[in-house]
C-alpha positions as CSV (number, residue, x, y, z in Angstrom):
1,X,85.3,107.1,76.1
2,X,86.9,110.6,75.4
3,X,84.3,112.2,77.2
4,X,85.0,110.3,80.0
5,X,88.8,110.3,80.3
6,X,88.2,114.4,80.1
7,X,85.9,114.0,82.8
8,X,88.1,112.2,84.5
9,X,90.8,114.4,84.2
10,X,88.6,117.4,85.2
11,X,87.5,115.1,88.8
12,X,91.3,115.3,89.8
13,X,91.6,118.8,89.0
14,X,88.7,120.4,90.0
15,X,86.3,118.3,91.5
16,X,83.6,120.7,92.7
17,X,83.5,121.5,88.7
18,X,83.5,118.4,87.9
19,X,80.4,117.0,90.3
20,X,78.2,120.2,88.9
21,X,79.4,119.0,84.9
22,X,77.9,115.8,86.6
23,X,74.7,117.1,87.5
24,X,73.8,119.3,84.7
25,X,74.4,117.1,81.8
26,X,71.2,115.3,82.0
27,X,69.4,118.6,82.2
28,X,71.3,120.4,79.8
29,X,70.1,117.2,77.5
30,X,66.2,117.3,78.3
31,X,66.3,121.0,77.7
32,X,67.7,121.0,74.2
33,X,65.7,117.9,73.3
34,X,62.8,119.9,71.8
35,X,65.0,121.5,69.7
36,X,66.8,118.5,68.1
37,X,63.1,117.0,67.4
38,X,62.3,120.4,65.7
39,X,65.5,119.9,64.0
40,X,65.0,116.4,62.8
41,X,60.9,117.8,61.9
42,X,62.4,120.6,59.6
43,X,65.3,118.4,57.9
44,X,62.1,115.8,56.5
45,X,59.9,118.7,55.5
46,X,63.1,120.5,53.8
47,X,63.7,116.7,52.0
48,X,59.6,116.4,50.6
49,X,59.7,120.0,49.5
50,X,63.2,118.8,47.6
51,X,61.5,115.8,46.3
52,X,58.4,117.5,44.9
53,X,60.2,119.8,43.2
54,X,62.7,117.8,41.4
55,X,59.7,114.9,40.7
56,X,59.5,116.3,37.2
57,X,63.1,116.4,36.3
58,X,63.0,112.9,37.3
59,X,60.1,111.6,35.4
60,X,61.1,113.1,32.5
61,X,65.0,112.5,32.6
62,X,64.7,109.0,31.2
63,X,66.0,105.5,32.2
64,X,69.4,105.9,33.7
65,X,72.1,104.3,32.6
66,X,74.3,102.4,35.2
């Protein structure tokens, strides 16, 4: 909603500047797609190699104790 109320604001300003925000969202988003997928790829490897490691610490810590 903040976004547009800014946008908003920016159309009875400037509204040439406004129209080409307008228009190059959508491929501003598509081109850095990719990247938030590589992102999200290198987060779950990053969280295995985390688990693997500490897999031993954890079998051999014990029962926890709530």
């Amino acid at each position: 909603m903040v976004k547009f109320l800014l946008w908003c604001i920016l159309l009875v300003l400037c509204w040439p500047l406004a129209l080409l925000a307008l228009v190059l969202y959508p491929i501003v988003w598509v081109l850095l797609l990719p990247f938030r997928i590589i992102g999200i790829a290198v987060g779950g490897v990053l969280e295995l190699l985390r688990a693997i490691i500490l897999l031993p610490a954890r079998v051999l810590g014990g029962p926890r104790r709530i």
